[in-house]
KEKE-3310 file (N, C-alpha, C; in steps of 0.2 Angstrom, whole numbers, plus 5000, padded with zeros to 4 digits):
npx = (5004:5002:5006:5006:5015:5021:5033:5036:5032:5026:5025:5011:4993:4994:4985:4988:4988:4990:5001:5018:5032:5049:5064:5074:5079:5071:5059:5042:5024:5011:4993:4977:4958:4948:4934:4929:4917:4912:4921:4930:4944:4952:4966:4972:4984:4994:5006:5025:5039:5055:5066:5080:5080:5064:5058:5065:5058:5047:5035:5018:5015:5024:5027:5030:5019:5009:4998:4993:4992:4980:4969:4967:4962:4952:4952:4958:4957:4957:4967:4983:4997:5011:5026:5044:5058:5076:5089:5101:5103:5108:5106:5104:5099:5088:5081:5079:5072:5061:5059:5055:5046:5035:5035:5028:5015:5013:5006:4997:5000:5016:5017)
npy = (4994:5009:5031:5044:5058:5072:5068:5058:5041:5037:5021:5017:5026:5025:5022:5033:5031:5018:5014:5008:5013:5014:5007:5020:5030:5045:5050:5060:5061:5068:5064:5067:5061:5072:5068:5056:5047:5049:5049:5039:5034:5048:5056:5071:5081:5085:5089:5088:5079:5075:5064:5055:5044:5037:5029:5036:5048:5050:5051:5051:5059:5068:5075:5091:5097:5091:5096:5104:5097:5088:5096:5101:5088:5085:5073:5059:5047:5052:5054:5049:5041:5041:5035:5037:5029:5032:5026:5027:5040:5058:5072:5083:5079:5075:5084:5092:5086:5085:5101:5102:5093:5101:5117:5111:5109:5116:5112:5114:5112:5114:5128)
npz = (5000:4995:4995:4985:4984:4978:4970:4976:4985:4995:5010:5015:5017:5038:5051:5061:5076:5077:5071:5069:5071:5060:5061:5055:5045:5038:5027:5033:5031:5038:5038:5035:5034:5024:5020:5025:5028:5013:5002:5004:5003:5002:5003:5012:5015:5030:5037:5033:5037:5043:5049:5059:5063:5066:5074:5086:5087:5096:5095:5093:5101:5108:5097:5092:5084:5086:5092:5082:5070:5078:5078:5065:5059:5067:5076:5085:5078:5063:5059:5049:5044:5032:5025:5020:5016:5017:5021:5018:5020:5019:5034:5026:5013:5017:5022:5011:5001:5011:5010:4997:4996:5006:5001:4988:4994:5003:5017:5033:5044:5044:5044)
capx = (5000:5007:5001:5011:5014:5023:5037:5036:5029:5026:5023:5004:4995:4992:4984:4993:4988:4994:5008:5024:5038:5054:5072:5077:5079:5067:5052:5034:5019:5003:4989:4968:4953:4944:4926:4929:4910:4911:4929:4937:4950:4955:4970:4973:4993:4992:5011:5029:5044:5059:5070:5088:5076:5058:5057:5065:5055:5044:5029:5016:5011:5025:5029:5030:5016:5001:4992:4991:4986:4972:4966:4966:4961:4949:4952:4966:4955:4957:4976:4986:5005:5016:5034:5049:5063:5080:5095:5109:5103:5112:5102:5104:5094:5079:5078:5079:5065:5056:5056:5052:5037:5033:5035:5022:5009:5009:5005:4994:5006:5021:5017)
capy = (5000:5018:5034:5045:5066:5075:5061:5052:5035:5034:5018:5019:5027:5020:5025:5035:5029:5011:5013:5008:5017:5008:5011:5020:5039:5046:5057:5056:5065:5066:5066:5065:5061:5076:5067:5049:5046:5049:5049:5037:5035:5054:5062:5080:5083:5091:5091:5085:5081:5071:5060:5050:5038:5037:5026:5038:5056:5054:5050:5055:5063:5070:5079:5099:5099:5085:5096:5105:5088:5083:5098:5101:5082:5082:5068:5054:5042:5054:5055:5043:5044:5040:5036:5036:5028:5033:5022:5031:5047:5064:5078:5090:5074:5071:5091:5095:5084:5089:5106:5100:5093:5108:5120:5112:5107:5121:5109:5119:5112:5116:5135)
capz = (5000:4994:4990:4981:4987:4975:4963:4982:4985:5004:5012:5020:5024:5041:5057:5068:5085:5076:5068:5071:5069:5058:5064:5050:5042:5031:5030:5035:5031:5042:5033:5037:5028:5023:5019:5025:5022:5006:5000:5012:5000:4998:5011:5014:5018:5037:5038:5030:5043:5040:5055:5056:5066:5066:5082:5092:5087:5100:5090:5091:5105:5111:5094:5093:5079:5086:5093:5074:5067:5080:5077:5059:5058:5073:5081:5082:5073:5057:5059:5046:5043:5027:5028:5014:5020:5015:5024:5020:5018:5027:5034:5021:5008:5020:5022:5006:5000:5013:5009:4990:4998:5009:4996:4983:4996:5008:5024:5035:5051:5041:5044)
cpx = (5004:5002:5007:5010:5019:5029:5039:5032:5030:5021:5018:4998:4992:4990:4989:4993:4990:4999:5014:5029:5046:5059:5074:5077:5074:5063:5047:5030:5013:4999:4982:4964:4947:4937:4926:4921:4910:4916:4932:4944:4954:4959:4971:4981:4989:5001:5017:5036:5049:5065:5075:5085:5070:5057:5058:5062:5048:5038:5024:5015:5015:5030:5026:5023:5010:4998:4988:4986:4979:4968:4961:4961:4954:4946:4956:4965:4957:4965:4982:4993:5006:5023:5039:5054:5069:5087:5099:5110:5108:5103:5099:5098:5090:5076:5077:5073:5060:5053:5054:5045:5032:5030:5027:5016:5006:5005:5003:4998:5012:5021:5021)
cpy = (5006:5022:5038:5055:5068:5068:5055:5047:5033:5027:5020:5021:5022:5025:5026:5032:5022:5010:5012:5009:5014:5013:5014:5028:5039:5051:5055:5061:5062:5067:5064:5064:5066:5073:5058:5045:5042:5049:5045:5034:5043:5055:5070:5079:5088:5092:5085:5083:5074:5068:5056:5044:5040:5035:5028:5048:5056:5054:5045:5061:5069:5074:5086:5100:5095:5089:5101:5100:5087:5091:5100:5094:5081:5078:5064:5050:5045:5056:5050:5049:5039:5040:5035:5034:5030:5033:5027:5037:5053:5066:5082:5085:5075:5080:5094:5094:5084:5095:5107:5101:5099:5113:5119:5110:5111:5117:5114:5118:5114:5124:5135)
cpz = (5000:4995:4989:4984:4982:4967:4970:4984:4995:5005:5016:5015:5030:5045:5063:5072:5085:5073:5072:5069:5064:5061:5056:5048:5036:5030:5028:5033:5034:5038:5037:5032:5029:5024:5022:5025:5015:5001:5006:5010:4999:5005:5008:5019:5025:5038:5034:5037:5040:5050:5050:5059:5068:5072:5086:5093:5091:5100:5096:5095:5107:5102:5094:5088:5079:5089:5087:5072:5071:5078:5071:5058:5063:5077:5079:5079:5065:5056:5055:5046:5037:5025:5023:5018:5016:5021:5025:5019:5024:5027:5030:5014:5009:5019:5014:5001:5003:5013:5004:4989:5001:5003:4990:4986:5001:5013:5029:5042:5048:5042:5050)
residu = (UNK:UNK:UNK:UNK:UNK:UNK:UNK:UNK:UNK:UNK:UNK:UNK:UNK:UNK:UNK:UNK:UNK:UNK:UNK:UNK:UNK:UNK:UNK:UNK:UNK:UNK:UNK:UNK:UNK:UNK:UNK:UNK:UNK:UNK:UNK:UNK:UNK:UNK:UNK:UNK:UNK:UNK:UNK:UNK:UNK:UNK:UNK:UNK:UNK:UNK:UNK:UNK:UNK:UNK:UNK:UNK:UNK:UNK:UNK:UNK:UNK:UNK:UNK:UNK:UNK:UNK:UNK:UNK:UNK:UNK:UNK:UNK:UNK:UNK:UNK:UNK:UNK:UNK:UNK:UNK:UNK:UNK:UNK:UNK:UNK:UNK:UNK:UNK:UNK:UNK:UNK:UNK:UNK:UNK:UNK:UNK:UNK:UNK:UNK:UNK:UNK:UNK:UNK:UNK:UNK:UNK:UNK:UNK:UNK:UNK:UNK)
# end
């Protein structure tokens, strides 16, 4: 299972409150479902962030930007994550792509 955000092919997405983090570097995007109803295939970017280790960022609750997400998202059931992994990546890689990503999708927590 993917979805794709800009030329990126993220693993997911998955439910926040379920997920489990991989040892690994890379970058994640939160996303919700606007109409899940009626679209319960569509997401909406809430934010792009990138880690040297996902497992150890803290996730979720205790990141700088959840209380963004539950809000925008309005509640943790509508809170999915998607994750690109990138092994041997530097900093300067993951940030760069992530600010690719930022850039074309304007992420309402990304402000």
């Amino acid at each position: 299972m993917s979805i794709k955000w800009g030329q990126v092919n993220f693993e997911g997405p998955y439910r926040l409150d379920s997920w489990k983090p991989p040892y690994r570097a890379g970058i994640y995007a939160i996303m919700m479902k606007p109409d899940p109803q009626n679209k319960p295939n569509t997401y909406k970017i809430l934010y792009f962030g990138e880690s040297e280790n996902m497992s150890e960022r803290g996730f979720y609750k205790n990141h700088h930007k959840y209380n963004c997400w539950l809000r925008e998202a309005g509640s943790l059931r509508n809170l999915f994550i998607g994750y690109y992994l990138m092994p041997d990546s530097t900093l300067f890689q993951r940030k760069s792509l992530e600010q690719q990503l930022i850039d074309q999708y304007k992420p309402k927590c990304n402000e």
